[in-house]
Structures are given as structure tokens and as C-alpha cells.
C-alpha positions in Angstrom: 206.9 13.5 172.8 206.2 12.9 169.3 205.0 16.2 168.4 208.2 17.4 169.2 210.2 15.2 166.5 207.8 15.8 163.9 208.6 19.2 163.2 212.4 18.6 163.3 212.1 15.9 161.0 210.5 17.8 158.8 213.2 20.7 159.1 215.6 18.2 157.8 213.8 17.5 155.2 213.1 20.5 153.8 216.5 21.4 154.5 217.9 18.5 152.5 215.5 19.7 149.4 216.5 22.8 150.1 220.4 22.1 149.6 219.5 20.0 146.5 217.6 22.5 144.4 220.5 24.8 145.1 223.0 22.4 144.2 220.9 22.1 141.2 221.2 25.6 140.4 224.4 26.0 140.6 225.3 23.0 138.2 223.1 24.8 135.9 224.7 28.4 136.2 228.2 26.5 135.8 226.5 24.6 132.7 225.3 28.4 131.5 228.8 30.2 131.8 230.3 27.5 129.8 228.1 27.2 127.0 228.7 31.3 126.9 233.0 30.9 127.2 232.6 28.2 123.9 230.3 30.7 122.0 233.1 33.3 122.7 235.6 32.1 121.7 233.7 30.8 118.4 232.9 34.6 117.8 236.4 35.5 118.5 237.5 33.1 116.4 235.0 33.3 113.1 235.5 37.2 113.4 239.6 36.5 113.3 239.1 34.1 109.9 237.2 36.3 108.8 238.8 39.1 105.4 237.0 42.2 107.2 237.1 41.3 111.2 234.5 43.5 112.5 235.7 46.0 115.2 232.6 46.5 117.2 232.4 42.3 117.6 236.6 42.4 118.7 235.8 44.8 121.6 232.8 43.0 123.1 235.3 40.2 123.1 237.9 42.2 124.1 235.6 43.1 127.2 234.3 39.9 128.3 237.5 38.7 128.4 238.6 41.5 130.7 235.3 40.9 132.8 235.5 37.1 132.6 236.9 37.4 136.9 233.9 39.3 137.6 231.8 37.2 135.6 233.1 33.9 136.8 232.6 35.1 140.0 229.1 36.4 139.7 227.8 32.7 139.0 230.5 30.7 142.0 228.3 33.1 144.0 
């Protein structure tokens, strides 16, 4: 009768690490895509300061900020 608990129990367990280096992941993609919104909006916002705002830095922020749905979405996933 034992040797049919063992194997469960050690489902559940694995299952439990499982779910917890997952969690872990996620935490860190969230951690990721908001270190990468901060530095954004500090490019955006140098290049606006700046005399001569450089146009090719103004449309990649132009289109991450159009992307940021998909993007946001991308790490929820």
C-alpha cells in the first residue's frame, strides 16, 4: 500500500517546485519589463531636453509605446 503513496507524494512535490520556479519567472519577467518602461521613458525624456532631439531615437519610442499592449502582454503570458 505504500508504494502507491510514494509516487503521488512525490507528484506533489514536484508539482509544488514546479509552480514555484514559475512563479519565480514571472516575478522576474515583470521585474525585466519595468526596468525597460523606466529606461524609456529616460530616453524619451533626455532626447526631449536635449537642443537637437534625435529622430531616429523619437520613433523607436514612438513605437514601443504603440507596442507597449503587445508587449505587456507577451510577458503576463
Amino acid at each position: 500500500m505504500l508504494h502507491t503513496h510514494i509516487p503521488r507524494l512525490i507528484s506533489a512535490v514536484l508539482s509544488i517546485v514546479q509552480a514555484s520556479n514559475l512563479r519565480n519567472r514571472v516575478y522576474a519577467m515583470e521585474d525585466r519589463l519595468d526596468i525597460l518602461e523606466v529606461a524609456i521613458e529616460d530616453i524619451e525624456r533626455i532626447n526631449n531636453n536635449s537642443t537637437h532631439p534625435n529622430s531616429l531615437i523619437s520613433n523607436i519610442v514612438a513605437n514601443v509605446k504603440r507596442h507597449h499592449a503587445t508587449i505587456s502582454e507577451y510577458y503576463e503570458q
